[in-house]
Each structure stands twice: as C-alpha cells, then as structure tokens.
N, C-alpha and C positions, 0 to 999 in steps of 0.2 A: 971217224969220230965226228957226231955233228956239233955245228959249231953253236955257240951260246946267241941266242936270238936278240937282237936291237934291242933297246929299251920301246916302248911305244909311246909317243906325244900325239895326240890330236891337235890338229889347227884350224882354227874357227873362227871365219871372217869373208864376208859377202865379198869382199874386192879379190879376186883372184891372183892379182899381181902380188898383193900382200902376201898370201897361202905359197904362192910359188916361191917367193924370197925367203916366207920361214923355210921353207922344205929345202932349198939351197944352201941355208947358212946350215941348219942341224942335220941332214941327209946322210953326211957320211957316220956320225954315232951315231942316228938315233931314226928309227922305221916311224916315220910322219904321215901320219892316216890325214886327208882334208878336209873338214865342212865348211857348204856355202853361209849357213844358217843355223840360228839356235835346234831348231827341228831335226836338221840332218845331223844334228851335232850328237842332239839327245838317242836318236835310232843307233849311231854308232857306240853311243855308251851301252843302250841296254842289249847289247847283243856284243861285245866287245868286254868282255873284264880286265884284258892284258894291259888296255891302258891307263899311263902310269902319271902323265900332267897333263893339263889343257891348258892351253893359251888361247883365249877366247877376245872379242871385240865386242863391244858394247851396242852402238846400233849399228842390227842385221834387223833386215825384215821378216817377217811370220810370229820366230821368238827370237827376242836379242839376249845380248848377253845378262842382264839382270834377272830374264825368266829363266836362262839355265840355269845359271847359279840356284835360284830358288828352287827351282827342280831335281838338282842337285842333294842340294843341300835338307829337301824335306823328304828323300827317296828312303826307303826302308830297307836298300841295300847300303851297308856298313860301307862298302866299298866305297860309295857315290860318295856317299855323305862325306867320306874323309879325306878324297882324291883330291890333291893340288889345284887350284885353279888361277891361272895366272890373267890379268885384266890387263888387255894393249888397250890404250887410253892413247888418245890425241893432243897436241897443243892448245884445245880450245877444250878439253876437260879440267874443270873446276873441283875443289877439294872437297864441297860437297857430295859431286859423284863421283870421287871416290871414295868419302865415309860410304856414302848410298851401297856401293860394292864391299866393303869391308861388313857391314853388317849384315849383309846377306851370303856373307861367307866366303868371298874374294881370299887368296892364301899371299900375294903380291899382286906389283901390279909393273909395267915394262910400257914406258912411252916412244909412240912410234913419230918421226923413224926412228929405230933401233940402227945402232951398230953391230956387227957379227959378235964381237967380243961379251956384250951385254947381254943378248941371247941365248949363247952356249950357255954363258956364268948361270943363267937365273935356270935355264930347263937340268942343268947337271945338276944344283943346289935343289930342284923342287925332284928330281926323279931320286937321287940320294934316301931323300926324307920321306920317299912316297915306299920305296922297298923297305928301309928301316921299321916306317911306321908298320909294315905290312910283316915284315917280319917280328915284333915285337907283340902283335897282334896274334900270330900263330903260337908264339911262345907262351904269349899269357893264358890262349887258349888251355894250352897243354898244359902249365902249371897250375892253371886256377882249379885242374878237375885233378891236383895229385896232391896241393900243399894242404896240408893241417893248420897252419897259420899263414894267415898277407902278411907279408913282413913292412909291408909298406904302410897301412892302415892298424896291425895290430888285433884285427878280427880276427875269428874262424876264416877258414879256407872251406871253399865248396865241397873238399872230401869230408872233411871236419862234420860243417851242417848238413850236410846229406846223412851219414851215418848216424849222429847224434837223434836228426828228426826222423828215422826211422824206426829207432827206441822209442822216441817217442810217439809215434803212430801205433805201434803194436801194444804199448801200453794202453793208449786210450780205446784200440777196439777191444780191447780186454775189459775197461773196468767202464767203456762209456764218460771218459773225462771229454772236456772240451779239448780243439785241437783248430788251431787258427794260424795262417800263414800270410806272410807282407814279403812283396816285393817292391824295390823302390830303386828308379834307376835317376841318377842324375839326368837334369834335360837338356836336352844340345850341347851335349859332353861332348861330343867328334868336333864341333864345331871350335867350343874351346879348347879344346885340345890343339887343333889349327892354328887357330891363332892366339895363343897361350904359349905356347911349346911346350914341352914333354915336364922341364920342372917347374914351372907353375901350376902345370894340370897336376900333377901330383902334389903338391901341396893342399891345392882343393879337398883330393880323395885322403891326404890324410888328415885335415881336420874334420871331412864330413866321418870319417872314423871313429873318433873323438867325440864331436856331437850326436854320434849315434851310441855311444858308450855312456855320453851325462845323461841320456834322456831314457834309456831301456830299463826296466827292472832287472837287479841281480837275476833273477830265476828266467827270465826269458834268455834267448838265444841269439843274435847277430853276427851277422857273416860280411865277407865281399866274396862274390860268387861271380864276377867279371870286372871288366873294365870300371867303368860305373857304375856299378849291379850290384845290391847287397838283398840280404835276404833274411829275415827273422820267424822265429818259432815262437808262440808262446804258451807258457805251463800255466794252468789255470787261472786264465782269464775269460771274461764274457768278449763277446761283439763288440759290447758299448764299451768296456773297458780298451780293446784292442784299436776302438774307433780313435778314441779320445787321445790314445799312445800317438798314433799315426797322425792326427792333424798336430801334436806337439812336433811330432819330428821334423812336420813339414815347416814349423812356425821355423824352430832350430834353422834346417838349414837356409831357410832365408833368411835368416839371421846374421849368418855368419859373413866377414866381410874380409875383402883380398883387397892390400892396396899396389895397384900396380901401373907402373908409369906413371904414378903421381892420378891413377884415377879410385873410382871403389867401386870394387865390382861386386857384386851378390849372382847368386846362386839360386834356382831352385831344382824343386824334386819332384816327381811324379810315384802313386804310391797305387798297387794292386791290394788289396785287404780280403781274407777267401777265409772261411770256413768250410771245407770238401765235408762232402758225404764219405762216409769211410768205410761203407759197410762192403766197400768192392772188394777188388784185389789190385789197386791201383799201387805204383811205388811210389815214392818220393819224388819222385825226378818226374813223374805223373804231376803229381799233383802241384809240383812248382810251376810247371807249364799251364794247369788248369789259372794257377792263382797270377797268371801273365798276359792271361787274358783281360783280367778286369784292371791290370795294369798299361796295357795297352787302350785301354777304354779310357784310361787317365789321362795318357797321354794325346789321344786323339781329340777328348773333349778342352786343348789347349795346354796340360800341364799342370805345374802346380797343385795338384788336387791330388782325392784319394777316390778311390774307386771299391765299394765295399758289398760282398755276396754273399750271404751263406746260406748254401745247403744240405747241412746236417740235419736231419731226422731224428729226434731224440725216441727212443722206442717209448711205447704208454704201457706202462706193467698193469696187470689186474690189479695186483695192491702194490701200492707203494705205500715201503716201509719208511718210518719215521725219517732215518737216517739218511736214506737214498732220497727225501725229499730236501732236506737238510741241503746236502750234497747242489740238488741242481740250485734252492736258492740263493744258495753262496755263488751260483756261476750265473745266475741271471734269468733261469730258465723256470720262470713264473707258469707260462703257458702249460708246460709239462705236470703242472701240482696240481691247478686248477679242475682235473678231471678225477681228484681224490680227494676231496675238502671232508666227504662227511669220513668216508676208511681212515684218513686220518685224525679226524676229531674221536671218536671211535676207538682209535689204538691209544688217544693221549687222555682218554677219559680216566680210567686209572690211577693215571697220576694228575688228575686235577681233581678227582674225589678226594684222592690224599692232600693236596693243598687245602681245597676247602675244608678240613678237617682240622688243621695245624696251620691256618692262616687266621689271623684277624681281617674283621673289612669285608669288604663285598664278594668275596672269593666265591663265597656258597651263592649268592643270588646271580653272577655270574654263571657258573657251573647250569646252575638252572634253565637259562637264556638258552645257552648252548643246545640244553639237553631238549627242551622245547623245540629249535629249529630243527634238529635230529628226525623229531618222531619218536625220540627216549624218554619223553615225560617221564616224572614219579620218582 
C-alpha cells in the first residue's frame, strides 16, 4: 500500500543557509521544494499544483517577495490566487512593509530568526487551511451544479438557473422575445477570503444576496452559481433597461459596508451584460460562458464596471403587423419598426378614418397629413 505523500511547502529566500534551516526544522513532515528567488519561485508554482504554502522573504533579487505575491495573487489560476503565503520579515522590517505585504495578499507573516516551534506552528496552521480551503472548494464545486437553492445567500442554485433559463431561451426562439444575461462575480473574493476567513467572507456573499434580491425585478431571475458568481436572466427587458439594472447593482454593492476590526470595508463587483444571438443551437451553459466573456473584459479593464454586448438579430418581416410592432416597442427595438413606417400607417388607416369621423378637432386635417406623405391623397 502506498504511503500518503508529504504535504508540499516551497521555501523562497536568496540566503541559502536560511532555505537549508527551513528544510531542517520542517523536513521530517513536510516535502520542502527550494527557491533562490522570486523567479525560481514563480517557475516552481506554475508547473507544481501540489504545493500547498509558501514561505517566502522579501528582498531577493530578479523578483522579491512583493512581485510574487502580486503575481500570485493576480494569476488566473484559482489555485495561486488562494494559496497560503507566509512573509519572513526581518528585525529591521517596519509595519509599514508589512501592511505593504498584507495588501498585496501576504496570509501571515513569521520573523527571522524563527524558532523550530514557531515554524512547525505557522506551516501546519497554513497547510491545514490550504487543504480545507481546497477541499471546500471541490465540494462547492459539486454542490453548486446539484442544489436548487444556496442556502447560504437564499438564491437559486446553478441547477435551478440553468434549467429555469433554458425555458426561457426556448420560449424566446419561439415567439422572438428579448433574452439577456449578467454575470457578476465579486472582485478579489479569493483574496478576502484569505484574509477575512471563511465567516466573514460569508457574510459578504450573504448580504450581496440580499442586495441582489432589493434591486432585481420580481420577474427577473437571480442565482449564485459559485463561490462569488451569481447569475441573472431577464423576462422582458430591453439592453438599456438591463443596462440601467446592472450599474444599480454595482452602485448596491459598493454600498454595502462590513465593520470589521473596528475598520469598514466595502466591496465591489465586476458585471458581464450579453444579449446572445439565439438562432443557433447553443445551450445555456453555452451561452453563460459566451456572457463571461464580456465579464472578464470587466474585470480586466480594473473592475467595478459592467461590460455590455448584444448580438441578437432581430428578423425584418415583410409586413409587420400592428401588434408585432407594438411588441418590439415595448422592448426598445425602434431600429426593427423603422423599415415599416408607411405598411403600418397603411394598416392603422382604418382606424384613423374612423376617429376622424367621431372625433372633434383636428383629427380629419391630421388623417390628411398622413395620407399626403403616404402618396394616399384624396
């Protein structure tokens, strides 16, 4: 039977005597991979997933420990971004560099020299937290694509909005309704997560819950569909109206305020906004990916913002009927009428002969106007 593999720590520190004494004191629990420098440190993360904390040191030459950290910490693997990182700081480190490392994502911090006992304490405490988080991670995975309700936020669950907005998509290529989707993930959630811990971050996600329930329309849809990932559908609305939704929610959650340790923290969000073309054969789970696109454009141009695309095709009917015009001005979709102004005038003639006829006032010299710009004189 093989045996269950070491935990993995990286140690990261130009002085090699330092590297050698970590690997000394933790060696016998724990498989201690070395780096000289932030660089060597980084090539063994992206090719290394097994590792589980870093203990890193501040100044190394090429990259020191504040550009790991960053590198770290703006990586687009989930992994990086939430992985323990422990800061050995020196006697002559001031408390400003160590806010400088907390807000660039530092998870503790251990001053050298260390004792053996202080070592052990912090890398068991951060490998603990690093499996936990990882395992909590897998689990939400699994539950977020089975539950019908978060019980934690109060939303739909990802099975929930998936199948609900896939009624909805087959309705709309049916009847031609508008069909608009938001993605919105909280930003540098991993990071406060880190340093937050597990029930303050939840708090967060269940009042942004909350303020995503005071600001949606009854008839629209909203989910949590991950970690910090919620998702919404909406029932007929235009662009501009969906626009208007999504900079509220972003106002909302900057709004909202955590008092913690005596400080006040806010929150913001990042928001994908997508009207898909639907005339494919795309699914749901398609098209939430297409609409994470433009969510990731949000996020890359800094945050806070929305990000808005539609490419729906509204079909151009030979005649549009009264109704069917009706229809898109109620949704916004001006452009689509404007290629039937006279067919319509045309089909509503009828009943403006009849007004003018049982109307006082200018109804009949109106009627007329009309009928002149037509080419219907007489």
């Amino acid at each position: 039977m093989s045996e269950t593999p070491k935990p993995r720590i990286l140690a990261v520190d130009d002085s090699r005597v330092m590297r050698r004494a970590m690997s000394k004191v933790l060696g016998s629990e724990y498989d201690v991979v070395e780096a000289e420098h932030g660089e060597d440190a980084w090539t063994h993360l992206l090719n290394d997933p097994t590792i589980q904390v870093v203990f890193t040191d501040l100044s190394m030459p090429y990259l020191d420990g504040f550009g790991l950290l960053e590198r770290m910490r703006e990586s687009d693997d989930p992994h990086l971004q939430a992985l323990p990182v422990i800061i050995i700081t020196g006697k002559d480190d001031d408390e400003e560099t160590k806010q400088a490392a907390l807000d660039k994502g530092a998870s503790d911090f251990i001053t050298k020299p260390f004792d053996s006992v202080q070592l052990r304490a912090r890398a068991k405490a951060h490998v603990r937290f690093e499996q936990t988080t990882r395992k909590l991670s897998e689990t939400s995975d699994r539950l977020e694509k089975q539950a019908a309700v978060d019980e934690l936020t109060g939303l739909g669950g990802r099975r929930y909005f998936c199948k609900a907005a896939e009624e909805q998509l087959a309705y709309a290529r049916r009847h031609g309704t508008p069909f608009i989707l938001l993605r919105m993930d909280l930003d540098d959630f991993n990071r406060l997560f880190i340093n937050l811990g597990k029930e303050q971050a939840e708090a967060i996600l269940r009042q942004t819950g909350k303020t995503l329930q005071g600001l949606v329309r009854k008839e629209d849809m909203v989910a949590r569909v991950g970690l910090a990932k919620f998702a919404m559908l909406f029932r007929d609305a235009d662009m501009n109206d969906a626009t208007d939704t999504a900079r509220r929610i972003l106002e909302g959650i900057q709004a909202m305020a955590f008092h913690i340790n005596g400080h006040e923290l806010h929150v913001t969000a990042s928001i994908g906004l997508l009207e898909p073309a639907i005339d494919g054969d795309q699914t749901i789970e398609e098209l939430i990916g297409e609409t994470e696109i433009y969510l990731n454009k949000a996020v890359e141009a800094g945050g806070n913002q929305v990000a808005v695309k539609s490419l729906r095709k509204y079909p151009v009917e030979k005649t549009l009927s009264v109704p069917a015009a009706m229809r898109l001005l109620e949704y916004g979709h001006t452009d689509a009428i404007l290629p039937h102004m006279q067919s319509l005038v045309s089909q509503l003639l009828p009943l403006l002969d009849f007004l003018a006829r049982n109307l006082e006032g200018p109804a009949a010299e109106n009627l007329a106007t009309i009928r002149d710009r037509l080419g219907e004189g007489g």
